[in-house]
C-alpha positions as CSV (number, residue, x, y, z in Angstrom):
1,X,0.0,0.0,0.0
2,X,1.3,3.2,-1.0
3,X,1.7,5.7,1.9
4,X,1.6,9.7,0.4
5,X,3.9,12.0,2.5
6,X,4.7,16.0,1.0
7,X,4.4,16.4,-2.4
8,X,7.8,18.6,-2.0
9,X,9.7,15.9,-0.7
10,X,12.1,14.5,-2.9
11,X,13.1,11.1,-4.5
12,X,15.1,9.6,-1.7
13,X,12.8,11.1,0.7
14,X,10.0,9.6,-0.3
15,X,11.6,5.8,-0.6
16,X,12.9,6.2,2.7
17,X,9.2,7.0,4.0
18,X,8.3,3.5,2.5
19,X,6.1,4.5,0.0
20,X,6.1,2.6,-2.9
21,X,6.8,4.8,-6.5
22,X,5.5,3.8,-9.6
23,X,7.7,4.0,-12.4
24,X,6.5,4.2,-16.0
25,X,6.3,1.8,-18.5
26,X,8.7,0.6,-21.9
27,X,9.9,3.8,-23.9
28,X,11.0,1.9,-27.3
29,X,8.1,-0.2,-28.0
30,X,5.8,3.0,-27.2
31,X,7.6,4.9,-29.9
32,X,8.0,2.3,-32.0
33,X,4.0,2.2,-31.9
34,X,4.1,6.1,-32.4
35,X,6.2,6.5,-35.4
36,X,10.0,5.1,-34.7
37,X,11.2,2.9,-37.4
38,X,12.5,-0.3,-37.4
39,X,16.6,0.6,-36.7
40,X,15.5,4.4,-36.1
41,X,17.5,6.8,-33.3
42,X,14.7,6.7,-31.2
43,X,16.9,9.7,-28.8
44,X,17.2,11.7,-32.6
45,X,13.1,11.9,-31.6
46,X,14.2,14.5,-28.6
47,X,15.1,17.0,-31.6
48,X,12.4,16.2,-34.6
49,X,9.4,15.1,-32.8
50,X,9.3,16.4,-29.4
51,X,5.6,16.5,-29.0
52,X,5.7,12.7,-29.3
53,X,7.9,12.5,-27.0
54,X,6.3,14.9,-24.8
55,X,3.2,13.0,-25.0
56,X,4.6,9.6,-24.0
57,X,5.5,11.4,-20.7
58,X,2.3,12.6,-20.4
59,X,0.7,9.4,-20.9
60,X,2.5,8.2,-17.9
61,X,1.9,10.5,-15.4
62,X,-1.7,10.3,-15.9
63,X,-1.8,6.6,-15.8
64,X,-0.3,7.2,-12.4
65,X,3.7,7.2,-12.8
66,X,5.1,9.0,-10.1
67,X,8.5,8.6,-11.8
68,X,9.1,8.5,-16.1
69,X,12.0,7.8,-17.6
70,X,13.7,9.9,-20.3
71,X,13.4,9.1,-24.2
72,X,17.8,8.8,-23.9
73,X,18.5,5.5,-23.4
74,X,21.3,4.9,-26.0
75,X,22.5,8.2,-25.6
76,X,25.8,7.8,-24.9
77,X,28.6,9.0,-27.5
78,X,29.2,5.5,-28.7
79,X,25.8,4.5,-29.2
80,X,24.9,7.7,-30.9
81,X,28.4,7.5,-33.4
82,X,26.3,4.7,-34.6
83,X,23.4,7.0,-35.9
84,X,26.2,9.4,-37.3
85,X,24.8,12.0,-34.0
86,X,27.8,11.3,-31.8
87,X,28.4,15.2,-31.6
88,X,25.1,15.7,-30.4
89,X,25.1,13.7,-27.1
90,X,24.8,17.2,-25.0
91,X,21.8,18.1,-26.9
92,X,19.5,15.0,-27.1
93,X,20.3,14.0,-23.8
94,X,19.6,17.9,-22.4
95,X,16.1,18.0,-24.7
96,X,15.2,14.0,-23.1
97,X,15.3,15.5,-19.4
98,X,13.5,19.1,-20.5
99,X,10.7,17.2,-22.5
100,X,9.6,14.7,-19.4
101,X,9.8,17.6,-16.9
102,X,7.8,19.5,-19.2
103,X,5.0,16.9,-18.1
104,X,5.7,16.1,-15.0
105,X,2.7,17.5,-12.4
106,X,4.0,18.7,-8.4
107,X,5.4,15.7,-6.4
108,X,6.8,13.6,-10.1
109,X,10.1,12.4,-11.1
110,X,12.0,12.5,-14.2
111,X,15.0,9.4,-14.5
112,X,17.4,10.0,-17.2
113,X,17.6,6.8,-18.7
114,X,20.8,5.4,-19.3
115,X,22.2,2.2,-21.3
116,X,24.8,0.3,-22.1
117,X,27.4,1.8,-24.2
118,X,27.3,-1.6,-26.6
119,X,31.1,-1.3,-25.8
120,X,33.7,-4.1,-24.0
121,X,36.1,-2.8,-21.8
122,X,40.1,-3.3,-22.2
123,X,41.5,-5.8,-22.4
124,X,38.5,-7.7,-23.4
125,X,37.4,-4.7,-26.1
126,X,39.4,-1.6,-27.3
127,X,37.9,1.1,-25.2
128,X,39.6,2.4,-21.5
129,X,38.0,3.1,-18.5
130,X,38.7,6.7,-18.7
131,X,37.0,7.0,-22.1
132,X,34.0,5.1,-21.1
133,X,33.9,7.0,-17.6
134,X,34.3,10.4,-20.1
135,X,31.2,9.0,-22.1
136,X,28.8,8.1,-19.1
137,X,29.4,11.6,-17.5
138,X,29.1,13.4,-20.8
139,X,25.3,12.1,-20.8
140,X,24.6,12.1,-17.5
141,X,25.9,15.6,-16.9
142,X,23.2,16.4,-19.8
143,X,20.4,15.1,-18.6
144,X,20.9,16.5,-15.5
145,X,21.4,20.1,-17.2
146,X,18.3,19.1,-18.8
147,X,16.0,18.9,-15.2
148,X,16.3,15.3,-14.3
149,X,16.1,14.3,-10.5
150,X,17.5,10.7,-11.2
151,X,19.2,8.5,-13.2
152,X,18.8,5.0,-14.0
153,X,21.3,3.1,-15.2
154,X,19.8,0.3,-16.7
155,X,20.0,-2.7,-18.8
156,X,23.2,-3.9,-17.7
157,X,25.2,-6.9,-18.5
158,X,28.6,-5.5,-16.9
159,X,29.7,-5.2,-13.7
160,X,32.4,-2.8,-14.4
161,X,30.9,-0.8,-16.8
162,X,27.6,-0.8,-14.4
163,X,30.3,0.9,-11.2
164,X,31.7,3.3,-14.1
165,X,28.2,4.7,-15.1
166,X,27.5,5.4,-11.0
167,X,30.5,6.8,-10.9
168,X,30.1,8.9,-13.6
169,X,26.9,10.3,-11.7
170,X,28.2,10.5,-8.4
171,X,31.4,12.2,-8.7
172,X,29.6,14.8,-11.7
173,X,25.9,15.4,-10.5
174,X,23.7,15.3,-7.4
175,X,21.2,13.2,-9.4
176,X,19.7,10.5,-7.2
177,X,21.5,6.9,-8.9
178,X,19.4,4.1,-9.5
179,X,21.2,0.9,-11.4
180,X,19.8,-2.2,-13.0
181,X,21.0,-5.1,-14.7
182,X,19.4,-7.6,-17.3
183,X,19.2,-11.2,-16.1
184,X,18.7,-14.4,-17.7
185,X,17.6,-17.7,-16.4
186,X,19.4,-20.7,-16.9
187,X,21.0,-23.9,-15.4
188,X,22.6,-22.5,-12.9
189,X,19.5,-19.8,-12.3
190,X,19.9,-15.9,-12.8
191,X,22.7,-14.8,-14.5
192,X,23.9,-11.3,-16.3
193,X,25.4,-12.0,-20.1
194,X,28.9,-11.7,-18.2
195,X,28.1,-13.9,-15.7
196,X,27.1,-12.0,-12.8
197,X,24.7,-13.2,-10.1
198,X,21.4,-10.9,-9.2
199,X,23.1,-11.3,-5.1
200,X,26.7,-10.6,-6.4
201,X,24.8,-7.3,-8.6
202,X,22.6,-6.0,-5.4
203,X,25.5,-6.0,-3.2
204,X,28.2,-4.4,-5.5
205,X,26.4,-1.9,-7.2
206,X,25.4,-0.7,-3.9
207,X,29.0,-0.6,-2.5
208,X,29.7,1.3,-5.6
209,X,27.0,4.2,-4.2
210,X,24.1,3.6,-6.5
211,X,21.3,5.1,-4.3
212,X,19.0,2.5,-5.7
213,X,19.6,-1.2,-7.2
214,X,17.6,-4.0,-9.1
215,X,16.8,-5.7,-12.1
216,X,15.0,-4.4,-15.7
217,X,14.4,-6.6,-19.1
218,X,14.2,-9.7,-20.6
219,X,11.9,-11.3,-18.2
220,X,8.1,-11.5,-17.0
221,X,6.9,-10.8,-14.2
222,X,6.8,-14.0,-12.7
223,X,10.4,-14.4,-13.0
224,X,11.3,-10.9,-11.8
225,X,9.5,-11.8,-8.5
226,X,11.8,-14.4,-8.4
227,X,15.0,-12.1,-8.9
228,X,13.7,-9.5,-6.4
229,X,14.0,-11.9,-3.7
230,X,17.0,-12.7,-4.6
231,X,18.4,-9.4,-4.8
232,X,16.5,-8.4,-1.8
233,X,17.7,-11.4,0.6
234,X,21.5,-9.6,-0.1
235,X,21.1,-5.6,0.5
236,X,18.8,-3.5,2.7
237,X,19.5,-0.9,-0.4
238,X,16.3,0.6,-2.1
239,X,15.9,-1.5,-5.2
240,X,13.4,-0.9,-8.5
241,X,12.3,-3.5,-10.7
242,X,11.0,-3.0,-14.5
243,X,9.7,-6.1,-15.6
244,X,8.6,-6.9,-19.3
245,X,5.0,-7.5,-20.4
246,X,6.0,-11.2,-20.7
247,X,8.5,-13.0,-22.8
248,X,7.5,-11.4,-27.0
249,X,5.9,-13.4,-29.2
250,X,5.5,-13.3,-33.0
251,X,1.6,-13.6,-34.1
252,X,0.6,-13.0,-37.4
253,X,4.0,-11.6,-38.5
254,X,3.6,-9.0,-35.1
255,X,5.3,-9.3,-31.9
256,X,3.6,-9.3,-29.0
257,X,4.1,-9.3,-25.3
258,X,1.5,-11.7,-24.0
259,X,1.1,-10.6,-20.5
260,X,-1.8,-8.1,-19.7
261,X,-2.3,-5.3,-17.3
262,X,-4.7,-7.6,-15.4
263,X,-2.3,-10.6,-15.0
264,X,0.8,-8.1,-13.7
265,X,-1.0,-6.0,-11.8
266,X,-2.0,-8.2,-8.8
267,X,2.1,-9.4,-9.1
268,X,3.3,-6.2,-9.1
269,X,1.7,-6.2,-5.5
270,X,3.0,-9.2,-4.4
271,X,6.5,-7.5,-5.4
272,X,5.7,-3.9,-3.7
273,X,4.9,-6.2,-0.4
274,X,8.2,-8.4,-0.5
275,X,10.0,-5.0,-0.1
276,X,10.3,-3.3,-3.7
277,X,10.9,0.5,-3.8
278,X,9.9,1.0,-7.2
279,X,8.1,-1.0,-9.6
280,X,7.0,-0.4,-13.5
281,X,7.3,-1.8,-16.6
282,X,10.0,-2.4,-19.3
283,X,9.1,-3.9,-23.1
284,X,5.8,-4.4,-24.0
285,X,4.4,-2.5,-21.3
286,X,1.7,0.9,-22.0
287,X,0.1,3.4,-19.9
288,X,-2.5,0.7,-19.5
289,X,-0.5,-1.0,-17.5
290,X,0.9,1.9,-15.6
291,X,-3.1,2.8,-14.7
292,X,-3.8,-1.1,-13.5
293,X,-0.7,-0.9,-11.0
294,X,-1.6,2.3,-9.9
295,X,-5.3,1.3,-9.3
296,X,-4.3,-2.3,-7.6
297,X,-1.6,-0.3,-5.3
298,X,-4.1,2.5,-4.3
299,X,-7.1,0.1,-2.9
């Protein structure tokens, strides 16, 4: 049950009442719905179709989001070199913050949304530390000039790239750091892409000063239940979970995420009461969605 203190207070404030915050739901599959090519820049959006992106946001904080994320997810310099806009990472990522807090009502949150740079480290790839470090804080920096209260850092496979990101944020900004990685379910049970175990990514993302910690992606919600106890049995930190609308599915040539806002609703309850900060959605999920947690939390 959600308890409402000040609508001044702020982020970390709020958490450490014990309310429970309701993020918003997937960014890329809304636009994709809205407009956004197949391959498209969906951050190139922030410049040419900012009342798209302005609406998305608004969407979400009517459905209840007490917290939406930005439309800059890969909006680092190395994604964006990929698009041929890697000399525009101040700008998309500064337009991404000032478009959600455009919408946001007295008492909401804007996240600047953060991903993986789709680079390897040295030795394993050819970029330094220092250079990724330089790229994280480039974007970061931006989306804080750009209003944001937060970042989340999400998406991750890494665990050194995941501690450079927060550190980008914490020795640059005063932005409240939330971090995430993408697990997978195997064997062995949840692993990152590089191996790393949900308890072994609570605990050291935490160390490393992320504010917040959890899990986003490539799961339902069934099976993030599953990794927030996991995560939750190994830090006392805040944590936030984005879970997909189910596992996609093609039908008729379409993909689809199968599960409802009915079906995760009820779940996303049983996650706020095993000791959740924030939940929301990832892929597949809509302002639908967003409005059935809100209502199910608010009974």
């Amino acid at each position: 049950m959600t308890q409402t203190i000040t609508a001044h207070a702020t982020l970390p404030e709020r958490i450490a009442a014990g309310e429970t915050l309701i993020s918003d739901g997937a960014t890329g599959t809304w636009l994709q719905a809205h407009g956004l090519e197949p391959g498209g820049c969906p951050e190139e959006f922030n410049a040419t179709r900012p009342e798209l992106v302005r609406q998305m946001a608004r969407e979400y904080f009517e459905a209840g989001s007490d917290m939406v994320l930005t439309a800059s997810f890969g909006g680092s310099k190395f994604m964006l070199d990929k698009y041929g806009h890697g000399g525009r990472v101040r700008e998309l990522n500064r337009l991404a913050a000032e478009h959600a807090k455009s919408q946001a009502p007295a008492g909401r949150f804007v996240a600047g949304s953060v991903g993986p740079t789709g680079e390897f480290l040295q030795p394993l790839g050819d970029v330094s530390e220092s250079e990724m470090l330089d790229a994280f804080a480039e974007q970061i920096t931006a989306l804080e000039e750009g209003g944001a209260d937060a970042v989340v850092i999400e998406t991750m496979f890494a665990i050194e790239e995941s501690k450079l990101a927060v550190r980008a944020a914490t020795e640059n900004t005063a932005l409240t750091v939330i971090t995430t990685m993408t697990f997978s379910k195997g064997p062995r049970g949840f692993f990152t892409m590089m191996g790393v175990s949900p308890e072994r990514a609570a605990r050291d993302l935490a160390e490393a000063g992320a504010d917040v910690v959890g899990a986003n992606c490539g799961n339902g919600i069934e099976a993030m239940i599953e990794l927030a106890r996991q995560m939750r049995n190994a830090t006392d930190a805040p944590m936030l979970v984005h879970s997909n609308a189910g596992i996609p599915e093609i039908r008729q040539g379409q993909i689809v995420y199968p599960e409802t806002p009915e079906f995760m609703a009820p779940r996303f309850e049983e996650m706020a009461a095993g000791g959740v900060n924030i939940i929301g959605g990832c892929c597949g999920t809509t302002p639908k969605h967003i409005r059935a947690i809100s209502g199910s939390l608010s009974r």
